[in-house]
Backbone as CSV, one residue per row, in Angstrom:
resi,resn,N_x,N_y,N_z,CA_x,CA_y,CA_z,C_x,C_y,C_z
1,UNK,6.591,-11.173,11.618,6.934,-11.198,13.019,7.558,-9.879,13.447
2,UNK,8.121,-9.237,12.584,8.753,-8.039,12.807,7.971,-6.826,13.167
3,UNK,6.547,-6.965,12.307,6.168,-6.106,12.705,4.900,-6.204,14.038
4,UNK,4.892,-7.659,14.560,4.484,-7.898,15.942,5.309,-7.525,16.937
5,UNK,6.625,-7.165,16.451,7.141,-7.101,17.483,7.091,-4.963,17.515
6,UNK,6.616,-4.563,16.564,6.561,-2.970,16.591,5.420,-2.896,17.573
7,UNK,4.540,-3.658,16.831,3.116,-3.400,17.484,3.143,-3.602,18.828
8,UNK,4.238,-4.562,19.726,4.094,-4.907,20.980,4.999,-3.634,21.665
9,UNK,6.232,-3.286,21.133,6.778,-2.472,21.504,6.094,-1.052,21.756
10,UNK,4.977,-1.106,20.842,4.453,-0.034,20.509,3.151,0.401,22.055
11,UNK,2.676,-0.767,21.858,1.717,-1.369,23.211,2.203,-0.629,24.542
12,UNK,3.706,-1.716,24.233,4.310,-1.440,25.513,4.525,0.271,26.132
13,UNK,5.272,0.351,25.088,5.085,1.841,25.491,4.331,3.280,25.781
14,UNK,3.133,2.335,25.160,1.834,3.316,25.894,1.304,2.900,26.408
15,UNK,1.506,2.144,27.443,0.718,1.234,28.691,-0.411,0.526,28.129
16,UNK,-0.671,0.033,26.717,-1.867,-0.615,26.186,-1.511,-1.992,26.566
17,UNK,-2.736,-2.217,26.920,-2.669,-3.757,27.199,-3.721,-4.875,26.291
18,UNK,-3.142,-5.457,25.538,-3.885,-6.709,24.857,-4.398,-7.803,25.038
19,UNK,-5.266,-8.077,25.186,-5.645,-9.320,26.080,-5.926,-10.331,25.177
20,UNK,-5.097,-11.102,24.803,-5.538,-12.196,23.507,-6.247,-13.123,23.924
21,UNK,-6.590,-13.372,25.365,-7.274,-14.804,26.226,-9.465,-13.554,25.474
22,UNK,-9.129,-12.003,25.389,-10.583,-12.333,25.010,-11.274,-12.180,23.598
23,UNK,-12.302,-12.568,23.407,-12.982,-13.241,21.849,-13.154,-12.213,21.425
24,UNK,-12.760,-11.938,20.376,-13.165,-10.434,19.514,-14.915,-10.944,18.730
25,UNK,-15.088,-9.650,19.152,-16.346,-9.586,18.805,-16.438,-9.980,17.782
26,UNK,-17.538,-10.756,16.920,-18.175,-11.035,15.544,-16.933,-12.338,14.925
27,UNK,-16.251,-12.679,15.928,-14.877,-13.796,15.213,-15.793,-15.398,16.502
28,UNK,-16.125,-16.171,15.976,-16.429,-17.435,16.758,-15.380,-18.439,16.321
29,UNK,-14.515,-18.166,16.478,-13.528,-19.361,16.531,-12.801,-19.403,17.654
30,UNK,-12.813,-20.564,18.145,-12.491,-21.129,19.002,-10.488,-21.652,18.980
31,UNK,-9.956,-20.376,18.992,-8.269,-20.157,18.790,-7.544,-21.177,19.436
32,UNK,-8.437,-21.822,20.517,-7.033,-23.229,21.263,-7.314,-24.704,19.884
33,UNK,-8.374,-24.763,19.433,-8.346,-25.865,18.979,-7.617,-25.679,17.000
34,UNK,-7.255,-24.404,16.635,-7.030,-24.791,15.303,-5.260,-24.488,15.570
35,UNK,-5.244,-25.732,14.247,-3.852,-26.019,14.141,-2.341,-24.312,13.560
36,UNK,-1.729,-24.916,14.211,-0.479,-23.541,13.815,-0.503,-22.913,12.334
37,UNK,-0.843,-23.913,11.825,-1.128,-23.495,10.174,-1.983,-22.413,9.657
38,UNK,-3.157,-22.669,10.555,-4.399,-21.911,10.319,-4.000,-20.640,10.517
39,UNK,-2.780,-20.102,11.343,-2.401,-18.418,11.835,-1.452,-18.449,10.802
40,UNK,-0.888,-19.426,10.291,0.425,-18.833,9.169,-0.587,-18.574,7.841
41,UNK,-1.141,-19.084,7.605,-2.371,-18.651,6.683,-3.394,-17.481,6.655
42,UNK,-3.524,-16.843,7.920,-4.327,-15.897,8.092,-2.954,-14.767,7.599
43,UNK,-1.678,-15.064,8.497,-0.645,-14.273,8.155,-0.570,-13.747,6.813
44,UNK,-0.310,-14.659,5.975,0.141,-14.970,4.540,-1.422,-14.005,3.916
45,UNK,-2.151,-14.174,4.624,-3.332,-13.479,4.004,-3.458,-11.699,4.216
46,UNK,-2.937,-11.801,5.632,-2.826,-9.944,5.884,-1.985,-9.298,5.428
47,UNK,-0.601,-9.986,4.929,0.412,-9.491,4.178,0.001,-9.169,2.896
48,UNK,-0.884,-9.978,2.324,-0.871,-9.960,0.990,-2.260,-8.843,0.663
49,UNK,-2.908,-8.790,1.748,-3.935,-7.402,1.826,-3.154,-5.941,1.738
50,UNK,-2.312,-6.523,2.831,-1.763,-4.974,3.197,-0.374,-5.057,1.607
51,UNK,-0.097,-5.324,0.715,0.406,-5.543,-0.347,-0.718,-5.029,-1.425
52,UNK,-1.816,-5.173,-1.049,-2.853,-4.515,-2.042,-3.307,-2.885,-2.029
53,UNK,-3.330,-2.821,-0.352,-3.121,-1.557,-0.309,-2.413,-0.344,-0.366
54,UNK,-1.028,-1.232,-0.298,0.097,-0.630,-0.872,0.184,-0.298,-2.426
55,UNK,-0.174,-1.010,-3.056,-0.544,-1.380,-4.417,-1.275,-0.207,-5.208
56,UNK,-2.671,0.082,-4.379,-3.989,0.689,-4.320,-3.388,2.568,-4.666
57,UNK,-2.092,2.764,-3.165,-1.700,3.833,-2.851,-0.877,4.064,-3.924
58,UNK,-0.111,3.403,-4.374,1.092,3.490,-5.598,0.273,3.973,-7.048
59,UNK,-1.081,2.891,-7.549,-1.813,3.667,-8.366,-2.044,4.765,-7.900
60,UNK,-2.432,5.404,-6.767,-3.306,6.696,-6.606,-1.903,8.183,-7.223
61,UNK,-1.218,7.503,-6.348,0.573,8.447,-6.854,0.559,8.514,-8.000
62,UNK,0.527,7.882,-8.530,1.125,7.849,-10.480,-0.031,8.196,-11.147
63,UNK,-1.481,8.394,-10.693,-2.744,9.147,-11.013,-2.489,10.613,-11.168
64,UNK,-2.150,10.922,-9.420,-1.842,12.024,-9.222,-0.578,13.089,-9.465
65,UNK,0.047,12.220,-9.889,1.527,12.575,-10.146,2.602,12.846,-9.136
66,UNK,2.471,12.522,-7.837,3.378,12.440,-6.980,4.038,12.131,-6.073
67,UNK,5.506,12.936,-6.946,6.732,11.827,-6.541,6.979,10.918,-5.613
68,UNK,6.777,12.031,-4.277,7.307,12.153,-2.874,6.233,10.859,-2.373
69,UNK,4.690,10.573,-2.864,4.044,9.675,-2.549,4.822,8.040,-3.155
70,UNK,4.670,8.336,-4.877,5.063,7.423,-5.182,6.706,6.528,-4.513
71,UNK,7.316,7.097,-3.806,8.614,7.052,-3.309,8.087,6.059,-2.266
72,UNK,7.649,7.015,-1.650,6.929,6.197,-0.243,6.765,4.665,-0.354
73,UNK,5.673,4.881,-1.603,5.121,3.867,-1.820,6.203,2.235,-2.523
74,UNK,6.770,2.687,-3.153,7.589,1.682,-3.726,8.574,1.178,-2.641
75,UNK,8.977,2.176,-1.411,9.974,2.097,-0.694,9.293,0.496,0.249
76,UNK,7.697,1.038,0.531,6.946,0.320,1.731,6.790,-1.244,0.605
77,UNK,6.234,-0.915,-0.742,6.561,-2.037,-1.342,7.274,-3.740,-1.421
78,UNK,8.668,-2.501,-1.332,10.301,-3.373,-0.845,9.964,-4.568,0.433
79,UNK,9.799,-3.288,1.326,9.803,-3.905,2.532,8.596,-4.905,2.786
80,UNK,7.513,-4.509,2.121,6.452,-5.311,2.135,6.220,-6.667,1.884
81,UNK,7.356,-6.801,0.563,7.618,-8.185,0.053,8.490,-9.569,0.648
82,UNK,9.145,-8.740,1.473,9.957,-9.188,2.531,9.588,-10.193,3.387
83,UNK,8.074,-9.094,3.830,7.481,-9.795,4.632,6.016,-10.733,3.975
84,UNK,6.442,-10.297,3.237,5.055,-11.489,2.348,6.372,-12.488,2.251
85,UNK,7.485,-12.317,1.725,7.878,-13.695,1.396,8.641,-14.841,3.076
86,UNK,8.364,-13.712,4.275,8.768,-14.497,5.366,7.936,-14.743,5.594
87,UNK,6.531,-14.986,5.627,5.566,-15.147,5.997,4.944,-16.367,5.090
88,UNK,5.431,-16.004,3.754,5.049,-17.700,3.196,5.815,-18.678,3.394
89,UNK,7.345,-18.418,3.352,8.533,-19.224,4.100,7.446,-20.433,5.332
90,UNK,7.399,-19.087,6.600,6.987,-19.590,7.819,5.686,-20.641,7.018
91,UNK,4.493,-20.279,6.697,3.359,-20.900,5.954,4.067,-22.315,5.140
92,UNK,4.914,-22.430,4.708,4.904,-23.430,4.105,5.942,-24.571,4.983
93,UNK,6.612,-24.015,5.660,7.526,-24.859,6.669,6.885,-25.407,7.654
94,UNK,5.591,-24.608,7.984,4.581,-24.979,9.196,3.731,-26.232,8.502
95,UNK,3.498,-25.975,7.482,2.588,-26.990,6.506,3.084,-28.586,6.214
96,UNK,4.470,-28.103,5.868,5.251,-29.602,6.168,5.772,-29.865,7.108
97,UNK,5.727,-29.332,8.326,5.446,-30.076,9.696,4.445,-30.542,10.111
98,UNK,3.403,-29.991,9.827,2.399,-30.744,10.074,1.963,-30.916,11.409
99,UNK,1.507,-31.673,12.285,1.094,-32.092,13.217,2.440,-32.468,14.137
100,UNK,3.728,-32.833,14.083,4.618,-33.073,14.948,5.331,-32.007,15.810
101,UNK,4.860,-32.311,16.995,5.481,-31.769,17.703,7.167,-31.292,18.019
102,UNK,7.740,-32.645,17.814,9.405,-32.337,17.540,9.572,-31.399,16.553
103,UNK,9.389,-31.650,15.040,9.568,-31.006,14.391,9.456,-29.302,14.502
104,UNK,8.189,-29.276,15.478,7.099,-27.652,15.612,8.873,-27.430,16.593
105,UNK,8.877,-28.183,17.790,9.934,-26.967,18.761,11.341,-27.056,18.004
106,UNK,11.398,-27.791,17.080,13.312,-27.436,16.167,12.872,-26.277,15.359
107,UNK,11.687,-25.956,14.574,10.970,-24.832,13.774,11.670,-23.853,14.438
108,UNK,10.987,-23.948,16.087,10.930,-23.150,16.855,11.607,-22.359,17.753
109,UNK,13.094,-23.285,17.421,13.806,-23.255,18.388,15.156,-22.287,17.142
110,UNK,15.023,-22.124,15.638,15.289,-21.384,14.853,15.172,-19.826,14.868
111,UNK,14.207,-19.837,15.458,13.834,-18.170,15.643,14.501,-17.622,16.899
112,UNK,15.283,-18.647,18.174,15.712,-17.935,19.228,17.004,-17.221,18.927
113,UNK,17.684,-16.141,19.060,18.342,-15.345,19.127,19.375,-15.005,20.098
């Protein structure tokens, strides 16, 4: 979530505008009808990509021998895991809610600030 909220900030500040109401090309799913789960799962899935590529970059450092990369890399690591492990948190709390609504807005009502 943290880093939705870069990406929006990020938006914001260069007048980009996102339009999530339209269908990305080559994706046919139909986003009003699948359950909350189905996005904590896609989540849990881009984290753990972008954890590979982090991964990918860390071999290439210790190939190449350097430091200043490998640094990088272990640093983004850290932070990476963070968010793989808030992201399975969210994934598995969403999973045993299940279908209830009460339950979804107390979830929900955790994240207000």
């Amino acid at each position: 979530m943290e880093h939705s909220v870069l990406v929006r900030d990020f938006c914001n500040s260069n007048n980009i505008i996102i339009d999530m109401s339209t269908p990305i090309d080559g994706l046919d799913i139909d986003l009003k009808i699948l359950p909350i789960t189905h996005f904590s799962i896609v989540t849990v899935d881009v984290e753990n990509e972008t954890t590979d590529l982090y991964n990918d970059l860390l071999e290439m450092a210790h190939e190449s021998n350097n430091g200043f990369i490998k640094k990088f890399a272990y640093d983004f690591l850290a932070e990476q895991q963070e968010e793989t492990d808030k992201a399975l948190s969210i994934c598995d709390s969403l999973k045993n809610i299940g279908d209830s609504r009460s339950l979804l807005q107390l979830f929900d009502n955790t994240f207000e600030g």
